[in-house]
C-alpha positions as CSV (number, residue, x, y, z in Angstrom):
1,X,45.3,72.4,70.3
2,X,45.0,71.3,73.8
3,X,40.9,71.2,74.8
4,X,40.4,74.5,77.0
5,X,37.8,74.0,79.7
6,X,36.1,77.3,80.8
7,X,35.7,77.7,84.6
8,X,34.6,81.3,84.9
9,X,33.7,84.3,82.9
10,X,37.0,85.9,81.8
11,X,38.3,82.1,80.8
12,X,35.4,81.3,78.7
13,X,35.7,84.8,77.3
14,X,39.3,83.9,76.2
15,X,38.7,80.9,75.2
16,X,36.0,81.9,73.1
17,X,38.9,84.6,71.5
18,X,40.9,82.2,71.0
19,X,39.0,79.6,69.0
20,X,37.8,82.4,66.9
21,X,39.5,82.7,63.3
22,X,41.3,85.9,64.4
23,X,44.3,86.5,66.7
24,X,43.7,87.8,70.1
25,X,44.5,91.7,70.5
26,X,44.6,93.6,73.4
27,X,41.5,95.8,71.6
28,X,39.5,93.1,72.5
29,X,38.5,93.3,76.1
30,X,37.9,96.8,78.3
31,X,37.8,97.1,81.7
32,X,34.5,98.5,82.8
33,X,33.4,100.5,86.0
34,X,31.0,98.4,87.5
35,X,29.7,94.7,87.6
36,X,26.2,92.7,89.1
37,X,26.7,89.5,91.1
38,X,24.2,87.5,92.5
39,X,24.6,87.0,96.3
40,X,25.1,82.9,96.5
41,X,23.5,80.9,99.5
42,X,25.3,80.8,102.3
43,X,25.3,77.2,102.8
44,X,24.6,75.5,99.2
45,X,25.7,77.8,97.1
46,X,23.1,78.3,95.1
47,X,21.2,81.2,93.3
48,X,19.5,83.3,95.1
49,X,18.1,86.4,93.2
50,X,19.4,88.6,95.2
51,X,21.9,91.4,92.6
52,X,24.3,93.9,94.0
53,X,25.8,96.3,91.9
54,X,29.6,97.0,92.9
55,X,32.2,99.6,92.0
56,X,34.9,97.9,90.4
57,X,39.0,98.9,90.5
58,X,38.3,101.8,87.7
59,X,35.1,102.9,89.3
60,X,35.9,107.0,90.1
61,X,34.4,106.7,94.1
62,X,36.7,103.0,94.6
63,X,39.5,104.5,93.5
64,X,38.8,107.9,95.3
65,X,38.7,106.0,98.7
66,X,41.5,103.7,97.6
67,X,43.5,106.6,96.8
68,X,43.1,108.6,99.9
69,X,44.1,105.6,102.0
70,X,47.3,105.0,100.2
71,X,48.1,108.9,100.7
72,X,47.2,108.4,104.5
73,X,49.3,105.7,104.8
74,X,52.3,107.1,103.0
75,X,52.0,110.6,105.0
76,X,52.4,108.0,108.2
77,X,55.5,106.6,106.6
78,X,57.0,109.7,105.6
79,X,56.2,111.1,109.6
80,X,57.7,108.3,111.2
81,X,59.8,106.3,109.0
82,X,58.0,102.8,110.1
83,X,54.9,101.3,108.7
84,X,51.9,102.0,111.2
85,X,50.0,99.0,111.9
86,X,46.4,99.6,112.4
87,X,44.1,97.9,115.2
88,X,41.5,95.3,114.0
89,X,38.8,97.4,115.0
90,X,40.0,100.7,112.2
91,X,40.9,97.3,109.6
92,X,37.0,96.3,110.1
93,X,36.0,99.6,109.4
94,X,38.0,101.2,106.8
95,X,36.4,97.6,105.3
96,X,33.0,99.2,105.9
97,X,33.9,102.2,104.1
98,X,35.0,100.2,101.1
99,X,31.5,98.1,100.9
100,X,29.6,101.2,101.7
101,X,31.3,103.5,98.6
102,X,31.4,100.2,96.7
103,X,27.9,99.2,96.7
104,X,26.2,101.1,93.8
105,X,22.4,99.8,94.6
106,X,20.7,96.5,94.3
107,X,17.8,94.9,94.0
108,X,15.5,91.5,95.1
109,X,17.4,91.6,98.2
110,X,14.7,90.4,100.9
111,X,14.3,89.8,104.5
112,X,11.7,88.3,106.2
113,X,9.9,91.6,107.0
114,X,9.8,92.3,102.9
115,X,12.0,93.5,100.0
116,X,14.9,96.4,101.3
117,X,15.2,99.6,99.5
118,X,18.3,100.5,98.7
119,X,19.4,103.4,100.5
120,X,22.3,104.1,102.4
121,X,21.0,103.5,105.4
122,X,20.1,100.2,104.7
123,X,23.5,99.3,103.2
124,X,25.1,100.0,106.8
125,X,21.9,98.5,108.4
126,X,23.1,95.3,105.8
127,X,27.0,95.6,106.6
128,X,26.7,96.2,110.1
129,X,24.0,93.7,110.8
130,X,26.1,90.6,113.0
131,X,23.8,88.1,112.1
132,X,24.8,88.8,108.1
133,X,28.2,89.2,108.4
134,X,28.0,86.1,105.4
135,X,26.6,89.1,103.2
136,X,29.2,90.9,103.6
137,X,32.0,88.8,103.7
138,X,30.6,87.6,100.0
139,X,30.3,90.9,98.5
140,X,33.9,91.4,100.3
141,X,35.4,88.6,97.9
142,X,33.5,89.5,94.8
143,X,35.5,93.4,95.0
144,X,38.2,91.4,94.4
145,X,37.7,89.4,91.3
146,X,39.2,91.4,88.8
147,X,37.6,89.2,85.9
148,X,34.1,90.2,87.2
149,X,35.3,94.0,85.9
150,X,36.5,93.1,82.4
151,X,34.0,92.8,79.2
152,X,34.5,91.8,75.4
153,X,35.1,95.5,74.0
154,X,32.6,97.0,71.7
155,X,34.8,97.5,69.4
156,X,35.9,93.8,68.4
């Protein structure tokens, strides 16, 4: 068997499956509504503490917003009969409404003035803020990592 290197989660989860004694089944892994990622320094890379809990692709108020676009957009479609391009500025904030519905809470995230509570408020106050547009551009990418939203089923 050729050696299998793990890189991320969901490959060292499959590996792991599949140097067990038993077959892989579909059983085996679930999808699950919601996943915590550390926020990465912007510059090294490194840890930082700081955890955001996210909606994932299953999560009922992602796929509500998700869901309501794609109906907007198809209405357009069906109007007009051509695909409405939006302006950057509605792109950056249906973007907002995404992070904003997607961010469940979090916690250890700090500022120089002290720790942030997580309220709404503060997550536009965090989204919004120009000068941390790296925060949300990270948490941005991490919504689309479908392996972050994927576990080992209980079941197994």
């Amino acid at each position: 068997m050729k050696n299998l290197t793990p890189t991320d989660n969901l490959t060292s989860r499959l590996v792991s499956s599949i140097t067990e004694d038993k077959p892989f089944t579909l059983d085996d892994y679930e999808d699950v509504q919601t996943a915590e990622i550390e926020l990465k320094h912007p510059i090294s890379g490194g840890q930082t503490g700081m955890i955001f809990e996210i909606a994932g692709p299953e999560h009922p108020a992602r796929k509500r917003l998700v869901q309501a676009r794609q109906r907007r957009m198809r209405n357009e479609l069906q109007k007009s009969g051509q695909i409405k391009l939006n302006d950057p500025t509605e792109d950056d904030q249906d973007e907002l409404e995404l992070l904003i519905a997607c961010t469940l809470g979090w916690r250890n995230i700090i500022t120089r003035g002290g720790a942030i509570e997580f309220t709404p408020e503060n997550v536009v106050a965090l989204y919004t803020d120009p000068k941390k547009h790296w925060v949300r551009t990270q948490i941005r990418a991490k919504l689309d990592e479908v392996e972050l939203f994927i576990r080992r089923s209980e079941i197994v």
